[in-house]
C-alpha positions in Angstrom: 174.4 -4.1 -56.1 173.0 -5.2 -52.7 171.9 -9.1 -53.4 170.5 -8.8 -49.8 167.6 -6.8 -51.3 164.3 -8.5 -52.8 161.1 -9.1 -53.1 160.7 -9.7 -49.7 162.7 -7.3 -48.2 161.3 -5.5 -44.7 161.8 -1.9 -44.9 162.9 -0.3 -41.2 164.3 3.4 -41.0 164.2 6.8 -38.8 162.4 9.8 -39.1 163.1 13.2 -37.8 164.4 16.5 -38.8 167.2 17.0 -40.0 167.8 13.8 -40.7 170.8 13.8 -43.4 173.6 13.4 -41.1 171.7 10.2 -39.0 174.6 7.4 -38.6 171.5 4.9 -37.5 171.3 3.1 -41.2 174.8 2.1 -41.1 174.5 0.9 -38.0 171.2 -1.1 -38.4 172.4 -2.1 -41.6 175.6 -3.8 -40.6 173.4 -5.9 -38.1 171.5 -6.9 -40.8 174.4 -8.2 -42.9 175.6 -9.9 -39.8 172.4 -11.7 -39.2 171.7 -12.2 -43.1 168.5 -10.8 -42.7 166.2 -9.3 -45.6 165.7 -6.1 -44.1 166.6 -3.0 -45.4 167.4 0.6 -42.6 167.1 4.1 -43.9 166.3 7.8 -43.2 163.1 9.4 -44.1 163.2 13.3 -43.1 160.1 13.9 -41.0 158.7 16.8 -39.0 156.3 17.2 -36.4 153.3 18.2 -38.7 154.1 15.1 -40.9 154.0 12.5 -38.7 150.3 11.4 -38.8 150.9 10.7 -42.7 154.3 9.0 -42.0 153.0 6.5 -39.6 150.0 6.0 -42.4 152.6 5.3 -44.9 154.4 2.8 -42.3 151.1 0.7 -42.1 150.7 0.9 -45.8 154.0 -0.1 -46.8 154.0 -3.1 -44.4 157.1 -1.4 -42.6 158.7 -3.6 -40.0 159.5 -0.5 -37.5 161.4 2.5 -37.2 163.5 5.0 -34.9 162.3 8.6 -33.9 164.3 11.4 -33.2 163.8 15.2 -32.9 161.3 16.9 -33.1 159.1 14.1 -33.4 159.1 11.8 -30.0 156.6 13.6 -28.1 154.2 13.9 -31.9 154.7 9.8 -32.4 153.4 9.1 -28.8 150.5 10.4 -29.3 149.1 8.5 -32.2 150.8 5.4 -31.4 148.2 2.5 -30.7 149.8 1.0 -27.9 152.4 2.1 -26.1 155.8 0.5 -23.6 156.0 1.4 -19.6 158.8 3.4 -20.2 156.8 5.7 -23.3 154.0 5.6 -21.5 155.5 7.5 -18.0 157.6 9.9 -20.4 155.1 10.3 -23.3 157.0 10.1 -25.9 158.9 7.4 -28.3 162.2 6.9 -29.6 161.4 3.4 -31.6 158.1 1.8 -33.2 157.3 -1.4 -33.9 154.7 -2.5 -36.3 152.7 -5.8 -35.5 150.4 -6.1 -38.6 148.9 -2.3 -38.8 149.3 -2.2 -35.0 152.2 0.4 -34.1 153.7 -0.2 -30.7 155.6 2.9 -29.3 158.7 2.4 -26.8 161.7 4.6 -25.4 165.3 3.3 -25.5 167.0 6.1 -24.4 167.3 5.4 -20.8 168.0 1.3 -21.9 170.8 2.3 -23.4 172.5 3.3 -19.8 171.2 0.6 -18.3 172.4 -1.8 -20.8 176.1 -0.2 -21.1 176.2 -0.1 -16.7 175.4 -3.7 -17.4 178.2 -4.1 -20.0 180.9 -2.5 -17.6 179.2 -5.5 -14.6 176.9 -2.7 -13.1 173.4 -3.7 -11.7 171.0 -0.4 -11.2 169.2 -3.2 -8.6 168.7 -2.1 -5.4 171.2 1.0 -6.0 170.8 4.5 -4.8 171.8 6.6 -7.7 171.6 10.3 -8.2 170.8 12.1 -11.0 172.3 15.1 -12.5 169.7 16.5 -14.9 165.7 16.4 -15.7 165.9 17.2 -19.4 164.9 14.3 -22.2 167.4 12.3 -21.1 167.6 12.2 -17.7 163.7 11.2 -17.5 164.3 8.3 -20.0 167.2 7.1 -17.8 165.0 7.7 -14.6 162.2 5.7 -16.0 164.5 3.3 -17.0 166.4 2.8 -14.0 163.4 2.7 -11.9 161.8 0.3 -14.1 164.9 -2.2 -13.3 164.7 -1.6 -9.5 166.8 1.2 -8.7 166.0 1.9 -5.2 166.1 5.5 -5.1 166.9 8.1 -7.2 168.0 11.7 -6.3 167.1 14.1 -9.1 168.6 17.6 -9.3 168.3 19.9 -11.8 168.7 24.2 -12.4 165.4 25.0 -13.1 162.1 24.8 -11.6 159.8 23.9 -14.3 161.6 21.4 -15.5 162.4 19.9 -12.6 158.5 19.6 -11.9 158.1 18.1 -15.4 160.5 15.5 -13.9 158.7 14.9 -10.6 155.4 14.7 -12.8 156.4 11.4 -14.3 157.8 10.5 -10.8 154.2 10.9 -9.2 152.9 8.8 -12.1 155.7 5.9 -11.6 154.5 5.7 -7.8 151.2 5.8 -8.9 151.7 2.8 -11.2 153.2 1.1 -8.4 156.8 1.1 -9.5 158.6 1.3 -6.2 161.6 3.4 -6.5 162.0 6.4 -3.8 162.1 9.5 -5.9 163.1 13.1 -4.9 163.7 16.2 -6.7 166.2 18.9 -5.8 167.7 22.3 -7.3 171.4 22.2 -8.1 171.4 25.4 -6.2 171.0 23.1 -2.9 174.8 22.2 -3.3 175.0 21.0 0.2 172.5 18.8 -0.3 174.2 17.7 -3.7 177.5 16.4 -2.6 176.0 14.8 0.7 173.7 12.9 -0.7 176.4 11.5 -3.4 178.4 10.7 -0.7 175.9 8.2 0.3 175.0 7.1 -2.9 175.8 4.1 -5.2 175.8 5.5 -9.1 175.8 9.1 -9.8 174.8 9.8 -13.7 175.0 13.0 -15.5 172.2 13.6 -18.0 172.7 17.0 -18.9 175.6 19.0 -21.4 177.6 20.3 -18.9 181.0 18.8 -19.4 180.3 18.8 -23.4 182.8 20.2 -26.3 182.7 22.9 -27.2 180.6 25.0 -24.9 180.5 23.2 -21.7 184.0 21.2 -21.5 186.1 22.0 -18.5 182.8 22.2 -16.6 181.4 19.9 -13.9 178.2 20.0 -11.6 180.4 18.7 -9.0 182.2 21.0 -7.1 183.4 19.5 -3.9 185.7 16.8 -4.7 185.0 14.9 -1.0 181.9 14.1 -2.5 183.9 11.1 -4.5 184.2 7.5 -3.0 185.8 4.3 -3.6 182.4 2.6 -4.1 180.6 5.2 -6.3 180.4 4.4 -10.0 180.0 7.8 -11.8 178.7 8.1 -15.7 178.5 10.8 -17.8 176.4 10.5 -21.2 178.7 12.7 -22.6 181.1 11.4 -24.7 182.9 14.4 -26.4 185.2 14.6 -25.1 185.9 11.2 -24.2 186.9 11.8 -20.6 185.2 14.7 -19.3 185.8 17.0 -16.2 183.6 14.8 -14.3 185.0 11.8 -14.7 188.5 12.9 -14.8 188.0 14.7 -11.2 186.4 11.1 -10.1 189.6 9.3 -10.8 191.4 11.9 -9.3 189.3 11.6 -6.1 189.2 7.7 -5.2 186.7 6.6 -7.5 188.1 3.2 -9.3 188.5 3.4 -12.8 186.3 0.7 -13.6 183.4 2.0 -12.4 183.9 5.9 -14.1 182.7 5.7 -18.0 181.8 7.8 -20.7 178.4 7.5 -22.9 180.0 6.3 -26.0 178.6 3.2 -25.5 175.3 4.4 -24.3 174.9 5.0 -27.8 175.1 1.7 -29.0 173.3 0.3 -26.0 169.9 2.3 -26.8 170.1 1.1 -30.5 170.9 -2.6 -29.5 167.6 -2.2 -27.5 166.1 -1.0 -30.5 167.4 -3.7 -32.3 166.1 -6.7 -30.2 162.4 -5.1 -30.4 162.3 -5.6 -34.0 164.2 -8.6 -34.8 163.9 -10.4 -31.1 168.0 -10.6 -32.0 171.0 -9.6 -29.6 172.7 -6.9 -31.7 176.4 -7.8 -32.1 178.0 -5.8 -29.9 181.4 -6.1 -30.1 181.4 -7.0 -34.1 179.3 -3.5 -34.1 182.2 -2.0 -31.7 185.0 -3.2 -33.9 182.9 -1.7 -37.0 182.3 1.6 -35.4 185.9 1.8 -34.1 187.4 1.5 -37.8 185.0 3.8 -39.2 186.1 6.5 -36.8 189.6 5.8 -37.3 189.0 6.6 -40.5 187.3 10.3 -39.8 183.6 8.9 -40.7 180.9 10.8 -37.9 179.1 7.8 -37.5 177.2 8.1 -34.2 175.7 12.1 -33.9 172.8 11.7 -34.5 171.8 9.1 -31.5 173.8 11.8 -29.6 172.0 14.2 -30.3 168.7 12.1 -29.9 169.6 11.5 -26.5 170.7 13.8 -25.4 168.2 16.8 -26.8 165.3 15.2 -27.7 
């Protein structure tokens, strides 16, 4: 029997579909045990035609919050009541925060790089950073970095139309007065590519290329001069662990410090998560050490934030 449970007890969770596999409850919970708190995570399955009547059901229930993954982030931004910067710009919401009937709609995603650069001593202030991808997840981390004062980003991407779904929200951050040079290239412009990460501070890759099974042994970077001492490179992939990317980075002069893989993106976007609802630090490294055993042991605790982040 859980004694932490009462009368009292605030009920958080996530929604999405499918949701069976979701690793976020035993993750949220453990923070709550760490923090005694009388809250209570867990997973609701949730599709895009039921959200109106899930968010009724948070109000009603007096729920404290909850996470959002697929296919409901875009669904849940549109009947939030307010909405973050970063949600806002992308339209759409990875967590929700209820203030008394009032839902509050944010977007974690691209925190959680952010927060891990800044776990590994890496500022996006001021940098130049390019930015492999314009999918879900590397608008949330363009928003994101922007948001913290990146000074430029570089966007490539494969196709067109996505690419101008990406350059969208750029037009709306400049229009917001967020000043962060933006510009938005083809990966086809491979010149273009490898010069302009030559000159560059951070280069992130945002999109499955690299990933087991399909894409591992892959790389968008073809021409290894493209690497420096000074260049941090991260991948949000993190199966495999060290991907083709990274591995030609340290073969290339990049330090090994400053090349890292997006397990602990994954982490990062829930602590963010975390802090909105409770105003708490999550414990990081008790929550590392947890997550660490757990996997030793063979327990999948951490795909469904994966695939949140990088799908949705």
């Amino acid at each position: 029997m859980d004694t932490r449970i009462s009368g009292k007890t605030r009920l958080l969770g996530v929604i999405g579909s499918p949701i069976k596999h979701s690793g976020s409850p035993l993750m949220y919970n453990f923070c709550f045990d760490y923090y005694g708190m009388d809250c209570v995570y867990l997973a609701f399955e949730c599709d895009e035609s039921q959200v109106k009547d899930t968010l009724a059901a948070m109000r009603r229930l007096n729920m404290r919050g909850a996470n959002v993954t697929m296919p409901c982030k875009k669904e849940v931004a549109r009947n939030m009541n307010r909405l973050s910067p970063a949600a806002k710009l992308i339209g759409a919401v990875n967590t929700i925060v209820n203030e008394g009937g009032v839902l509050m709609g944010h977007m974690t995603d691209g925190m959680g790089v952010v927060l891990d650069l800044k776990d590994h001593g890496i500022s996006v202030a001021d940098k130049n950073i390019v930015l492999l991808g314009a999918g879900g997840a590397a608008t949330a981390i363009m928003v994101q970095c922007a948001l913290d004062g990146a000074k430029s980003i570089s966007v490539f991407n494969r196709g067109e139309e996505t690419l101008a779904k990406a350059q969208a929200i750029g037009d709306r951050m400049a229009a917001d007065g967020i000043a962060c040079r933006t510009e938005y290239r083809l990966l086809s412009e491979q010149e273009r590519l490898h010069d302009t990460i030559r000159s560059a501070d951070i280069l992130i890759n945002a999109t499955s290329v690299g990933m087991r099974p399909m894409h591992e042994g892959e790389s968008l970077v073809t021409d290894m001069t493209s690497f420096h001492e000074e260049l941090v490179v991260y991948d949000v992939i993190y199966n495999p662990m060290v991907t083709k990317l990274m591995s030609d980075a340290l073969e290339n002069g990049c330090r090994e410090e400053n090349v890292i893989g997006g397990k602990g993106m994954l982490l990062w976007q829930g602590a963010g998560a975390f802090k909105l609802y409770t105003g708490l630090e999550m414990p990081a490294q008790e929550l590392k050490a947890f997550l660490a055993k757990r996997e030793a042991e063979g327990a999948p605790v951490m795909r469904d934030v994966a695939e949140n982040v990088m799908y949705g």
